[in-house]
C-alpha positions in Angstrom: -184.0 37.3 31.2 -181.8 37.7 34.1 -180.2 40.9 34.8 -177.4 41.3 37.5 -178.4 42.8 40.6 -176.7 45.6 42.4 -174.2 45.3 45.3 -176.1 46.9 48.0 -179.0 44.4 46.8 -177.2 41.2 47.0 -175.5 42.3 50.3 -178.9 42.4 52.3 -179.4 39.4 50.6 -175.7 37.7 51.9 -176.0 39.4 55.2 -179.5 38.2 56.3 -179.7 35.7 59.2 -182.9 34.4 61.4 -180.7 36.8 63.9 -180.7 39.5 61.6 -183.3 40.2 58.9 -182.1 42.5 56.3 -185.9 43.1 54.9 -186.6 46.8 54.1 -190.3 48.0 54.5 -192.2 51.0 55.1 -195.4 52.5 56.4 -197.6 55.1 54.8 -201.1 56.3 56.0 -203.4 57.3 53.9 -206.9 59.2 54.0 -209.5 59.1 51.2 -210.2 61.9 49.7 -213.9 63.3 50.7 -216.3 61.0 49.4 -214.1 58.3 48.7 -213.6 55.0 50.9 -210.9 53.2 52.0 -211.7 50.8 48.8 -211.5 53.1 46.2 -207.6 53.9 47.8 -207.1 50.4 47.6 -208.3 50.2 43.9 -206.1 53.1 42.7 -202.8 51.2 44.1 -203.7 48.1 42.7 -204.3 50.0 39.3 -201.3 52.0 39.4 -199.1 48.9 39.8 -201.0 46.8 37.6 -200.1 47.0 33.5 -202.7 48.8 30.5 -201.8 45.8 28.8 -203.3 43.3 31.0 -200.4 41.5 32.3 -200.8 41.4 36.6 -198.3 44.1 36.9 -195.9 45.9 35.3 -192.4 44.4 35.1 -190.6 46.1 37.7 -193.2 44.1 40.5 -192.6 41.0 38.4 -188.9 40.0 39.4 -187.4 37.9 41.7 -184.2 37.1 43.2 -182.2 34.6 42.0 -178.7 32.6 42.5 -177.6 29.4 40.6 -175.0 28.3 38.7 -176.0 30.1 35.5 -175.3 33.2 37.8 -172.1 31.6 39.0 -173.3 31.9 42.6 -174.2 35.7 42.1 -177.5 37.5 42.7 -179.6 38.3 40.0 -182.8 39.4 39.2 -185.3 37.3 36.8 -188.8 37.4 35.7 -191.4 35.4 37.7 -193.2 33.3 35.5 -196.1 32.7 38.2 -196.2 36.3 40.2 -199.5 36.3 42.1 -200.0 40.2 42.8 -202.3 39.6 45.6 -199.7 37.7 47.2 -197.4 40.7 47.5 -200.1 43.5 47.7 -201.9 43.8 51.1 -204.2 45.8 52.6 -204.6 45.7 56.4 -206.6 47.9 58.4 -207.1 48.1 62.3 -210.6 48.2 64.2 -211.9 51.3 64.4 -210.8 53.4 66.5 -207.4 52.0 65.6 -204.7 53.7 68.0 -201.1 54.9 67.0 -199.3 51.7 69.6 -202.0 49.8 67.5 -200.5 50.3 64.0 -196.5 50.2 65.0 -197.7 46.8 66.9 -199.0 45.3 63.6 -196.7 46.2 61.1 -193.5 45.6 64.0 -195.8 41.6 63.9 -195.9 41.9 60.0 -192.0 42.8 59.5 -190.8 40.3 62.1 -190.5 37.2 60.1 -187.8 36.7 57.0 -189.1 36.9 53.8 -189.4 33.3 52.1 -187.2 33.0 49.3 -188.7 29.0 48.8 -191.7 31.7 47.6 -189.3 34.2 46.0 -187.2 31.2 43.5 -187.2 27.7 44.3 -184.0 27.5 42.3 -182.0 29.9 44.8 -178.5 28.0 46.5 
């Protein structure tokens, strides 16, 4: 089912160039709890977005962007038959001891490139 996408939504989408990426991400740092790891953090994300019902994840992480003629040229958003959760989820951590510069530098290197949308719908126009 497709469902329309918002305004602010579409125009990142509209507005991106190679010039200008439009791409929205973020950076949070976390510590395990005492007695916990780094991959028992990662577990607790991967369950929290994942579904009780068994499906990959729950439908909010299962959409992508789409524009076609059925959404006369529009943005939308549909279900992704084939979302691979370990795709979009990653976990990345720096050699120990892992400096401040060192972090900014990998996420600016992760960030820099715009987002495939052949990935994201290979029926987008």
């Amino acid at each position: 089912m497709r469902l329309p996408m918002s305004p602010t939504d579409s125009m990142f989408l509209l507005g991106e160039t190679r010039e200008h990426p439009m791409h929205v991400g973020g950076l949070v740092v976390f510590e395990p709890p005492e007695g916990r790891t780094a991959s028992d953090l990662r577990q607790m994300f991967v369950d929290a977005i994942a579904r009780s019902d068994g499906e990959d994840a729950a439908p909010l992480w299962r959409k992508r962007a789409v524009r076609s003629l059925a959404t006369f040229g529009q943005w939308a958003w549909e279900d992704d038959p084939s979302f691979d959760l370990e795709y979009h989820v990653r976990f990345t951590a720096l050699p120990s001891p892992g400096s401040t510069t060192e972090l900014r530098e990998l996420v600016s290197r992760l960030h820099a490139p715009l987002l495939d949308r052949t990935r994201a719908c290979g029926r987008c126009i």
